[in-house]
Legacy VTK file of the C-alpha trace (Angstrom):
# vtk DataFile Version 3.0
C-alpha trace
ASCII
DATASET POLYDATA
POINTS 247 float
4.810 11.667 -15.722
4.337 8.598 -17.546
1.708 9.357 -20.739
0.632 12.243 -20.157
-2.399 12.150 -22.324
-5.083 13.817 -20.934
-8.697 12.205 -21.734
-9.326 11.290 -18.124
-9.946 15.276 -17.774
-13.349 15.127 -15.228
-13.991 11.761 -15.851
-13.431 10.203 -12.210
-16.417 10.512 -9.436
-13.672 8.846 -6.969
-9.943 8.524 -6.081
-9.009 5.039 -4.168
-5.385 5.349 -2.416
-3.313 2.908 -0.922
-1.714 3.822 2.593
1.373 2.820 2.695
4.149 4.606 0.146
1.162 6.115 -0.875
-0.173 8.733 1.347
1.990 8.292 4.288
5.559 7.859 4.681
5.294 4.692 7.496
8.704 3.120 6.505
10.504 3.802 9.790
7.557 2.134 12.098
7.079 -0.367 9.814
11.293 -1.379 9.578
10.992 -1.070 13.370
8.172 -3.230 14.559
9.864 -5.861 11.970
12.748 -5.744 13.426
11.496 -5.997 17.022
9.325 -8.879 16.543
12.606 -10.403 14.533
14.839 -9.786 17.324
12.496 -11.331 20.124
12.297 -14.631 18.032
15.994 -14.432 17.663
16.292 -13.270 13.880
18.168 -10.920 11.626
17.040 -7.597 12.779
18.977 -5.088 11.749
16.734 -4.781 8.308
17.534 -0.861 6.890
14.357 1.076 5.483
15.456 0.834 2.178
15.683 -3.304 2.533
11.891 -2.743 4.199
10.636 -1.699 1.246
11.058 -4.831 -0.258
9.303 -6.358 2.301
5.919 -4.421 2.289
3.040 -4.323 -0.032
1.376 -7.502 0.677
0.541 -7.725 4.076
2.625 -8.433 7.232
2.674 -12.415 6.516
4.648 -11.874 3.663
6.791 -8.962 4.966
7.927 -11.164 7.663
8.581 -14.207 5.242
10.222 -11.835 3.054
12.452 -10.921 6.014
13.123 -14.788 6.940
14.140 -15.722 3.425
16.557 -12.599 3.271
18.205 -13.829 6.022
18.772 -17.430 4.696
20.594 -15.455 1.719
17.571 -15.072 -0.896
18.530 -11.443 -2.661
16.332 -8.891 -2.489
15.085 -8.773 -6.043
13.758 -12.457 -5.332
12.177 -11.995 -2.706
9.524 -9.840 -4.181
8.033 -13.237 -5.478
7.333 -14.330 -2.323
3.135 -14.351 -1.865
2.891 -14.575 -5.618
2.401 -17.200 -7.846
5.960 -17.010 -8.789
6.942 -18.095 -5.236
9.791 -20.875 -4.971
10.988 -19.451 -1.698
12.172 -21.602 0.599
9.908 -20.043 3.458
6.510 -21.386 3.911
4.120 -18.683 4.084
1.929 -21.191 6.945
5.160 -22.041 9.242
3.926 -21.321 12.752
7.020 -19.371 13.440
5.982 -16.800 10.813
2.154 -16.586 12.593
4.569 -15.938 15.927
6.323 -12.939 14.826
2.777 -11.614 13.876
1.118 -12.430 16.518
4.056 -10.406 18.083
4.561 -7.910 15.711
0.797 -6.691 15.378
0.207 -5.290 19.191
3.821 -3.347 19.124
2.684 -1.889 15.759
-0.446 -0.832 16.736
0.966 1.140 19.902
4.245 2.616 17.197
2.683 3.394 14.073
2.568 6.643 14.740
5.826 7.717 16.140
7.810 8.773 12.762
5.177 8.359 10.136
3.334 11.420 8.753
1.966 12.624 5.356
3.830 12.565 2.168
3.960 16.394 0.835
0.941 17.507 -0.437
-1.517 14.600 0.206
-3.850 16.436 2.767
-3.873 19.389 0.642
-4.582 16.896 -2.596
-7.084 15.613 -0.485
-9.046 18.756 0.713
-8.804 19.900 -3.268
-10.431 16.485 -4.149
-13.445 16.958 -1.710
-13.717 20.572 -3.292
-14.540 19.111 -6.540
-16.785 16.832 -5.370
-14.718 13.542 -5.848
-14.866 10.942 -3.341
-11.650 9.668 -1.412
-11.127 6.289 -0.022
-8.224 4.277 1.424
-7.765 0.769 0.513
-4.492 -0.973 2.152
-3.001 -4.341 3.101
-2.176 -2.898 6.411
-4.944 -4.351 9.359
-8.047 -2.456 9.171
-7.517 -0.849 12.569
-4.735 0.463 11.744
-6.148 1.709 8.855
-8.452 3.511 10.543
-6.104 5.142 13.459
-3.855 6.193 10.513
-6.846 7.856 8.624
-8.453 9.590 11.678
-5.124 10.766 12.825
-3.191 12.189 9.958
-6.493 12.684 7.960
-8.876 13.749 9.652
-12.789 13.732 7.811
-11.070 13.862 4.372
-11.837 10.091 3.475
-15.296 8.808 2.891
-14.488 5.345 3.984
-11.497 3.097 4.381
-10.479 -0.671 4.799
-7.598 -3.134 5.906
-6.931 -6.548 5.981
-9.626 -8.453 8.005
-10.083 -12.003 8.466
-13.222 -12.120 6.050
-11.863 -9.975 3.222
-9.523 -11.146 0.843
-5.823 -8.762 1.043
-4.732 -7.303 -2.314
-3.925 -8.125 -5.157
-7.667 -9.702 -4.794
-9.901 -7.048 -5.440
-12.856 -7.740 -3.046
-11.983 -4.722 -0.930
-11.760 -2.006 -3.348
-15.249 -3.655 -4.789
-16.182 -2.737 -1.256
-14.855 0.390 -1.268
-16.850 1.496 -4.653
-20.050 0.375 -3.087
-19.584 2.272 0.051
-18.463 5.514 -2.263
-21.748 4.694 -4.788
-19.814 4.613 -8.192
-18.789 2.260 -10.595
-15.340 0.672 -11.724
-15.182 3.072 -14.283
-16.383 5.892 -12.124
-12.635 5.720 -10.481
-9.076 5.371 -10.512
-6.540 3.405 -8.160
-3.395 5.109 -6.452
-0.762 3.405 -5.187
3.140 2.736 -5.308
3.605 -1.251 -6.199
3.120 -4.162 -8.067
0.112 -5.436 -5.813
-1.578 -1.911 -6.241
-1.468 -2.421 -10.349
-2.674 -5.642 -9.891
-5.242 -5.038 -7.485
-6.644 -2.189 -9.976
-6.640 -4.518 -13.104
-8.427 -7.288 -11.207
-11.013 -5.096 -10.054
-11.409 -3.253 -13.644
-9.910 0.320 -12.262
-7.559 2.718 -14.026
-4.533 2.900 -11.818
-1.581 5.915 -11.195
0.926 5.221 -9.346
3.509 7.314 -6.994
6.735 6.989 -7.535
7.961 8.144 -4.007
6.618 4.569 -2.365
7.621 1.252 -2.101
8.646 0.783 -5.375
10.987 2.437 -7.521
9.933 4.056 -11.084
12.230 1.361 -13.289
10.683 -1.506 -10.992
6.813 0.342 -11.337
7.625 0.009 -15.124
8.866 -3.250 -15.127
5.284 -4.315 -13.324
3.373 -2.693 -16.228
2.450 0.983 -15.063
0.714 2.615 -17.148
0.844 6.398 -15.526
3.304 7.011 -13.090
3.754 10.504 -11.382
6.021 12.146 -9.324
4.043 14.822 -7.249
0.529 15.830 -5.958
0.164 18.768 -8.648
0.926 15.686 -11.914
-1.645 13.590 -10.540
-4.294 16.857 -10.832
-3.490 17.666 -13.991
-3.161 13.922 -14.685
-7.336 13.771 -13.103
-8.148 17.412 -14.560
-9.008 18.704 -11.027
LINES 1 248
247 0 1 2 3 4 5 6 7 8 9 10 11 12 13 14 15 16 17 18 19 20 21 22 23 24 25 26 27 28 29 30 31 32 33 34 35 36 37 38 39 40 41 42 43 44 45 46 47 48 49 50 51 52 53 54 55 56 57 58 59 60 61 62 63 64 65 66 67 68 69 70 71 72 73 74 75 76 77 78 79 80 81 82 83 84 85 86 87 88 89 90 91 92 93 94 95 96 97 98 99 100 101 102 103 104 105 106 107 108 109 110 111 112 113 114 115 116 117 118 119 120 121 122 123 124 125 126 127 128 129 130 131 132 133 134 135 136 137 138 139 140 141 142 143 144 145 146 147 148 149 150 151 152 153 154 155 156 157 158 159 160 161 162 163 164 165 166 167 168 169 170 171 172 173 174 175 176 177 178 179 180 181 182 183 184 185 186 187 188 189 190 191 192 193 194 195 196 197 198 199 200 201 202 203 204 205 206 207 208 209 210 211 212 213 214 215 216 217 218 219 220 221 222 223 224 225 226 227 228 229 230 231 232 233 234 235 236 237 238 239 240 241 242 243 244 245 246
Protein backbone atom coordinates (compact mmCIF):
# COMPACT_ATOMS: atom_id res chain seq x y z
CA UNK A 1 0.00 0.00 0.00
CA UNK A 2 1.16 3.30 -0.87
CA UNK A 3 2.03 5.36 2.68
CA UNK A 4 0.89 3.51 4.94
CA UNK A 5 0.72 6.02 7.69
CA UNK A 6 -2.04 5.58 9.71
CA UNK A 7 -3.64 8.99 11.17
CA UNK A 8 -6.86 8.56 9.24
CA UNK A 9 -7.54 5.73 12.05
CA UNK A 10 -11.65 6.58 12.77
CA UNK A 11 -11.54 9.70 11.24
CA UNK A 12 -14.04 9.13 8.17
CA UNK A 13 -18.07 9.32 8.83
CA UNK A 14 -18.30 8.17 4.96
CA UNK A 15 -16.69 6.13 2.12
CA UNK A 16 -17.59 7.51 -1.61
CA UNK A 17 -16.72 4.70 -4.38
CA UNK A 18 -16.60 4.87 -7.90
CA UNK A 19 -18.38 1.94 -9.90
CA UNK A 20 -16.54 1.06 -12.43
CA UNK A 21 -12.83 -0.70 -11.71
CA UNK A 22 -13.89 0.12 -8.47
CA UNK A 23 -16.47 -2.07 -7.01
CA UNK A 24 -17.44 -4.03 -9.97
CA UNK A 25 -15.54 -5.71 -12.54
CA UNK A 26 -17.89 -4.31 -15.79
CA UNK A 27 -15.00 -4.49 -18.37
CA UNK A 28 -16.47 -7.25 -20.53
CA UNK A 29 -20.09 -5.40 -20.97
CA UNK A 30 -18.58 -2.34 -21.25
CA UNK A 31 -15.78 -3.66 -24.29
CA UNK A 32 -18.95 -5.26 -25.69
CA UNK A 33 -21.61 -2.65 -26.00
CA UNK A 34 -18.52 -0.49 -27.51
CA UNK A 35 -17.87 -2.66 -29.82
CA UNK A 36 -21.47 -3.27 -30.94
CA UNK A 37 -22.42 0.23 -31.32
CA UNK A 38 -18.80 0.49 -33.31
CA UNK A 39 -19.62 -2.25 -35.54
CA UNK A 40 -23.26 -1.00 -36.48
CA UNK A 41 -21.72 2.44 -37.54
CA UNK A 42 -19.14 0.53 -39.42
CA UNK A 43 -15.99 1.01 -37.06
CA UNK A 44 -13.08 -0.83 -35.56
CA UNK A 45 -14.70 -3.22 -33.27
CA UNK A 46 -12.71 -5.70 -32.28
CA UNK A 47 -11.39 -3.39 -29.14
CA UNK A 48 -9.81 -6.20 -26.37
CA UNK A 49 -10.68 -5.45 -22.56
CA UNK A 50 -7.40 -4.51 -21.82
CA UNK A 51 -7.52 -1.64 -24.83
CA UNK A 52 -11.18 -0.78 -23.00
CA UNK A 53 -9.64 0.27 -20.19
CA UNK A 54 -8.18 3.02 -21.78
CA UNK A 55 -11.27 4.06 -22.95
CA UNK A 56 -13.36 4.35 -19.67
CA UNK A 57 -13.32 6.69 -16.81
CA UNK A 58 -14.89 9.67 -18.24
CA UNK A 59 -18.08 8.91 -19.50
CA UNK A 60 -19.26 7.10 -22.68
CA UNK A 61 -18.64 10.37 -24.98
CA UNK A 62 -15.18 10.09 -24.45
CA UNK A 63 -14.90 6.25 -24.42
CA UNK A 64 -16.30 6.25 -27.80
CA UNK A 65 -13.98 9.18 -29.04
CA UNK A 66 -11.26 7.42 -27.43
CA UNK A 67 -12.21 4.38 -29.54
CA UNK A 68 -12.49 6.59 -32.91
CA UNK A 69 -9.10 8.18 -32.47
CA UNK A 70 -7.50 4.63 -31.78
CA UNK A 71 -8.63 3.60 -34.85
CA UNK A 72 -7.22 6.57 -36.92
CA UNK A 73 -3.77 5.33 -35.30
CA UNK A 74 -3.59 7.65 -32.03
CA UNK A 75 -1.63 5.12 -29.39
CA UNK A 76 -3.14 4.26 -26.50
CA UNK A 77 -1.12 6.24 -24.02
CA UNK A 78 -2.48 9.43 -25.98
CA UNK A 79 -5.52 8.84 -25.98
CA UNK A 80 -6.02 9.18 -22.31
CA UNK A 81 -5.90 13.04 -23.04
CA UNK A 82 -8.81 12.96 -24.83
CA UNK A 83 -11.76 14.96 -22.57
CA UNK A 84 -8.97 16.76 -20.81
CA UNK A 85 -7.50 19.90 -21.19
CA UNK A 86 -4.56 18.29 -22.72
CA UNK A 87 -6.74 17.18 -25.69
CA UNK A 88 -5.17 17.70 -29.32
CA UNK A 89 -7.00 14.69 -30.63
CA UNK A 90 -8.06 14.78 -33.82
CA UNK A 91 -11.72 13.62 -32.81
CA UNK A 92 -14.17 16.21 -31.89
CA UNK A 93 -15.80 15.33 -28.79
CA UNK A 94 -19.39 17.21 -30.49
CA UNK A 95 -19.19 15.26 -34.04
CA UNK A 96 -22.71 13.95 -34.49
CA UNK A 97 -21.35 10.60 -35.36
CA UNK A 98 -19.94 10.25 -31.83
CA UNK A 99 -23.71 11.35 -30.26
CA UNK A 100 -24.84 8.27 -32.84
CA UNK A 101 -22.91 5.54 -31.39
CA UNK A 102 -24.37 6.75 -27.98
CA UNK A 103 -27.46 7.17 -28.78
CA UNK A 104 -26.88 3.49 -29.93
CA UNK A 105 -24.72 2.29 -27.47
CA UNK A 106 -26.80 3.45 -24.29
CA UNK A 107 -30.17 1.17 -24.82
CA UNK A 108 -27.89 -2.14 -25.66
CA UNK A 109 -25.96 -1.31 -22.44
CA UNK A 110 -28.67 -0.88 -20.36
CA UNK A 111 -30.29 -4.37 -21.40
CA UNK A 112 -26.15 -6.10 -21.09
CA UNK A 113 -24.67 -4.62 -18.19
CA UNK A 114 -25.28 -7.28 -16.31
CA UNK A 115 -24.37 -10.34 -18.19
CA UNK A 116 -20.50 -10.81 -17.08
CA UNK A 117 -20.06 -8.08 -14.56
CA UNK A 118 -20.13 -8.88 -10.81
CA UNK A 119 -18.32 -7.72 -7.62
CA UNK A 120 -14.66 -7.36 -7.26
CA UNK A 121 -13.56 -9.79 -4.20
CA UNK A 122 -14.43 -8.56 -1.09
CA UNK A 123 -16.44 -5.35 -1.84
CA UNK A 124 -19.91 -6.56 -0.46
CA UNK A 125 -18.27 -7.92 2.48
CA UNK A 126 -16.15 -4.37 2.79
CA UNK A 127 -19.35 -2.95 2.44
CA UNK A 128 -21.53 -4.80 5.09
CA UNK A 129 -18.26 -4.19 7.57
CA UNK A 130 -18.55 -0.41 6.72
CA UNK A 131 -22.34 -0.19 7.66
CA UNK A 132 -21.28 -2.14 10.93
CA UNK A 133 -19.23 0.69 11.99
CA UNK A 134 -21.53 3.10 11.27
CA UNK A 135 -19.85 4.71 8.12
CA UNK A 136 -21.90 5.75 5.33
CA UNK A 137 -21.42 4.27 1.68
CA UNK A 138 -22.16 6.00 -1.49
CA UNK A 139 -21.49 5.43 -5.21
CA UNK A 140 -20.47 8.21 -7.35
CA UNK A 141 -19.72 7.18 -11.19
CA UNK A 142 -19.52 8.57 -14.73
CA UNK A 143 -21.62 5.73 -15.83
CA UNK A 144 -25.64 7.07 -16.53
CA UNK A 145 -27.42 7.32 -13.37
CA UNK A 146 -29.77 4.47 -14.23
CA UNK A 147 -27.41 2.37 -14.63
CA UNK A 148 -26.03 3.32 -11.62
CA UNK A 149 -28.79 2.47 -9.87
CA UNK A 150 -29.63 -1.15 -11.56
CA UNK A 151 -25.93 -1.92 -10.82
CA UNK A 152 -26.31 -0.88 -7.07
CA UNK A 153 -29.72 -2.58 -6.42
CA UNK A 154 -28.56 -5.65 -8.16
CA UNK A 155 -25.12 -6.58 -7.02
CA UNK A 156 -25.60 -4.44 -3.80
CA UNK A 157 -28.41 -4.69 -2.49
CA UNK A 158 -29.39 -1.92 0.67
CA UNK A 159 -25.62 -1.52 1.36
CA UNK A 160 -25.37 2.09 -0.23
CA UNK A 161 -27.05 5.08 1.25
CA UNK A 162 -27.38 6.84 -2.01
CA UNK A 163 -25.83 6.83 -5.44
CA UNK A 164 -25.51 8.98 -8.70
CA UNK A 165 -24.58 8.91 -12.54
CA UNK A 166 -24.20 11.12 -15.21
CA UNK A 167 -27.45 13.14 -15.81
CA UNK A 168 -28.07 15.87 -18.09
CA UNK A 169 -28.12 18.55 -15.17
CA UNK A 170 -25.07 17.37 -13.24
CA UNK A 171 -21.75 18.00 -14.27
CA UNK A 172 -19.63 14.20 -14.99
CA UNK A 173 -16.32 13.88 -13.10
CA UNK A 174 -13.59 15.23 -12.77
CA UNK A 175 -16.18 18.21 -11.76
CA UNK A 176 -17.07 17.62 -8.40
CA UNK A 177 -20.77 18.71 -8.23
CA UNK A 178 -21.91 15.13 -7.77
CA UNK A 179 -19.89 13.93 -4.98
CA UNK A 180 -20.91 17.56 -3.32
CA UNK A 181 -24.27 15.93 -3.84
CA UNK A 182 -23.46 12.88 -2.57
CA UNK A 183 -22.04 14.44 0.93
CA UNK A 184 -25.24 16.31 1.35
CA UNK A 185 -27.43 13.38 0.84
CA UNK A 186 -24.94 11.28 3.39
CA UNK A 187 -24.98 14.61 5.98
CA UNK A 188 -21.11 15.04 6.39
CA UNK A 189 -18.58 17.25 5.38
CA UNK A 190 -15.55 17.12 2.83
CA UNK A 191 -13.45 16.25 5.51
CA UNK A 192 -15.91 13.88 7.05
CA UNK A 193 -14.88 11.41 3.95
CA UNK A 194 -12.65 9.84 1.63
CA UNK A 195 -12.92 9.07 -2.26
CA UNK A 196 -12.32 5.47 -3.81
CA UNK A 197 -11.67 4.89 -7.08
CA UNK A 198 -9.16 3.43 -9.77
CA UNK A 199 -8.15 6.56 -12.23
CA UNK A 200 -6.96 9.76 -12.97
CA UNK A 201 -10.59 11.37 -13.09
CA UNK A 202 -11.32 9.75 -9.58
CA UNK A 203 -8.02 11.73 -8.04
CA UNK A 204 -9.11 14.61 -9.66
CA UNK A 205 -12.59 14.51 -8.88
CA UNK A 206 -11.52 14.09 -5.01
CA UNK A 207 -9.05 17.10 -5.06
CA UNK A 208 -11.63 19.36 -6.71
CA UNK A 209 -14.15 18.57 -4.29
CA UNK A 210 -11.58 18.83 -1.16
CA UNK A 211 -11.76 14.80 -0.36
CA UNK A 212 -8.93 12.48 0.65
CA UNK A 213 -8.80 9.89 -2.06
CA UNK A 214 -7.48 5.83 -2.12
CA UNK A 215 -7.37 4.32 -4.93
CA UNK A 216 -7.63 0.45 -6.19
CA UNK A 217 -5.21 -0.75 -8.06
CA UNK A 218 -7.23 -3.67 -9.69
CA UNK A 219 -9.33 -0.94 -12.01
CA UNK A 220 -8.90 0.94 -14.90
CA UNK A 221 -5.69 2.08 -14.27
CA UNK A 222 -2.56 0.49 -13.56
CA UNK A 223 -0.43 1.24 -10.20
CA UNK A 224 2.74 2.97 -12.28
CA UNK A 225 0.00 5.02 -14.33
CA UNK A 226 -2.14 5.76 -10.67
CA UNK A 227 1.34 7.11 -9.58
CA UNK A 228 2.13 8.94 -12.45
CA UNK A 229 -1.49 10.87 -11.88
CA UNK A 230 -0.41 11.80 -8.32
CA UNK A 231 -1.91 9.03 -5.91
CA UNK A 232 -1.36 9.53 -2.83
CA UNK A 233 -2.58 5.95 -1.20
CA UNK A 234 -2.97 3.24 -3.40
CA UNK A 235 -4.06 -0.32 -2.18
CA UNK A 236 -4.28 -3.56 -3.41
CA UNK A 237 -7.15 -5.39 -1.47
CA UNK A 238 -10.34 -4.86 0.66
CA UNK A 239 -8.47 -5.81 4.07
CA UNK A 240 -5.42 -2.56 3.13
CA UNK A 241 -8.08 -0.20 2.63
CA UNK A 242 -9.51 -1.18 6.48
CA UNK A 243 -6.53 -0.94 8.02
CA UNK A 244 -5.76 2.00 5.70
CA UNK A 245 -9.59 3.64 7.32
CA UNK A 246 -8.97 1.89 10.87
CA UNK A 247 -12.28 -0.06 10.57
Amino acid sequence: MTDNTMDNKKRYKAAIFDMDGTILDTIDDLKDALNYALAHFGHRADYTAKETYYFFGSGIRVAAARALATELGEPLETVLSIGTPQDHSQVDLNDGSITEIIDYYKPYYASHCAIKTGPFPGIPELLQKLARSHIKTAVVSNKADPAVKDLCNDYFPGLFDFSIGEMPDVPRKPAPEMLWRALDALGVTASEAVYLGDTEVDIETASRAGLDCVCFDWGFRTREQLEASGAEHIVSSCEELVQYMGV
